[in-house]
N, C-alpha and C positions, 0 to 999 in steps of 0.2 A: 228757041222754039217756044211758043205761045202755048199753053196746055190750061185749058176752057171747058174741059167735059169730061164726066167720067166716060172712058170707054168702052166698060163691058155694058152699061147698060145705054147706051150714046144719048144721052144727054147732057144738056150741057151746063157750067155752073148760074148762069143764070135763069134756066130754068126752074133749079132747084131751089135756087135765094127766092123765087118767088113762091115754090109751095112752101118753103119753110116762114115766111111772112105770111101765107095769107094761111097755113095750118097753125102757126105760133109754135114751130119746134124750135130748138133749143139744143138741140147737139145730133150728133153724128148717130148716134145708136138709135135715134127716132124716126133718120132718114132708112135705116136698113132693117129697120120693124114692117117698113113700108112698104120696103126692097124698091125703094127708087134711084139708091146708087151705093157703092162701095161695098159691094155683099160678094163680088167674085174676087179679081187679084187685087183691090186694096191700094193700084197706084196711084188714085183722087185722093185717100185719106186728109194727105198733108192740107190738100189744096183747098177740099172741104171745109176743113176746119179752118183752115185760114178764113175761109169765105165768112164760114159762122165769126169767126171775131172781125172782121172788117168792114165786110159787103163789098168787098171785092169779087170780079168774076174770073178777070182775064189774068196768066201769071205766066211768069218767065220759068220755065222750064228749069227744074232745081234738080238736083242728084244728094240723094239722101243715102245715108250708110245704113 
């Protein structure tokens, strides 16, 4: 399964690669100062951050402990 978006807020990660380029943030806690994603249950984290260190949008569905 493809997982592209945080859910609780439905947007998607390429949405958010773009306000984080064109605001020049730089982690995770700048996007939820902003409350544009990962402020409810938290299950974009991984993906977020991935996105921050790659620039990737789209990812294969991970299961994390």
């Amino acid at each position: 399964m493809k997982v592209d978006r945080c859910i609780c807020h439905n947007i998607s990660f390429s949405q958010i690669k773009k306000i984080v380029e064109a605001r020049k943030f730089s982690s995770i806690d700048e996007l939820r100062a902003e409350n544009i994603c990962s402020t409810n249950c938290k299950l974009c984290d991984p993906y977020i951050r991935e996105m921050l260190k790659t620039g990737e949008t789209v990812f294969q569905s991970k299961r994390f402990k």
